[in-house]
C-alpha positions, 0 to 999 in steps of 0.5 A: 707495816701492819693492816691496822696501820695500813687502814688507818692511814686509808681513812686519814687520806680519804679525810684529807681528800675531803678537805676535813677541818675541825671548824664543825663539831662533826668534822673534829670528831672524826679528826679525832677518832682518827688521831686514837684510830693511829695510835692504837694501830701504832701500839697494836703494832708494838705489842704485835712485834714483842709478841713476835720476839717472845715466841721466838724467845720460847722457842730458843729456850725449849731447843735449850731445855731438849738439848738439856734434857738430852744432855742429862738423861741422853736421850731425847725428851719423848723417849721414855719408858713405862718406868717413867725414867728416860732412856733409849733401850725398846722394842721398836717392833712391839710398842704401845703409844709410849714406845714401850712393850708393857712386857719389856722389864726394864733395866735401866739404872734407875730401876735397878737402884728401884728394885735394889731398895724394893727391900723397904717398900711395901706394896699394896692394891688399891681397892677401887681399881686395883692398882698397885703402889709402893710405900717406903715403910720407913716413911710411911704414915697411916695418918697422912692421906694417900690416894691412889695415883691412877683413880685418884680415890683414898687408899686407906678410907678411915673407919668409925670407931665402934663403941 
């Protein structure tokens, strides 16, 4: 039972004690106020305990979506290169935050098949803060917007005509 509860039976045994009867205006009052005191404890209560079972709900399914993850990319889910593809192949003795040594290359298939399509892509810098990104020349568009993917700003700003 909770404290709510637990209160609000306090104060119905003190009215009790106090021989409260609903023959005065006052004393119905408080009779009443306790009756919506009880069921509000009651529905607290309620809502307190599916609380309950959906956190534990949540819970089951992140140990689910890891053991997948885990599953699929073999892995744990923290484990995640500078590439951003997960595998498990560091330098655990020169590591930044992310577990990766910035200047480990990596190997893992996914890069490779990167690097094996690099052919297609072209690469360009972007003028505010010099990062590079990578356009598919076969789908690239200059008339779509492209931001940068690190500052967020636009890569190819358009240029007024001249008359």
């Amino acid at each position: 039972m909770s404290e709510v509860v637990k209160k609000v039976e306090f104060l119905k045994g003190m009215a009790e004690g106090m021989n409260l009867t609903a023959d005065t205006v006052e004393h119905k009052m408080m009779l009443k106020m306790l009756e919506v005191m009880e069921e509000m404890a009651e529905e607290l209560e309620a809502v307190s305990d599916h609380q309950d079972e959906l956190d534990q709900y949540v819970d089951e399914l992140d140990s689910d979506l890891g053991d997948l993850e885990e599953e699929v990319y073999g892995i744990p889910e923290d484990d995640e290169c500078a590439c951003g593809h997960h595998h498990h192949h560091f330098d655990e003795d020169d590591e930044d935050e992310d577990g990766w040594d910035d200047e480990d290359e990596c190997d893992c298939e996914q890069c490779e098949d990167d690097e094996d399509a690099g052919e297609d892509f072209l690469e360009y810098e972007c003028p505010h803060c010099g990062a590079s990104v990578y356009y598919d020349q076969n789908y690239f568009d200059l008339e779509e917007d492209h931001l940068c993917p690190d500052c967020g700003k636009e890569l190819f700003p358009t240029v007024p005509d001249e008359e």
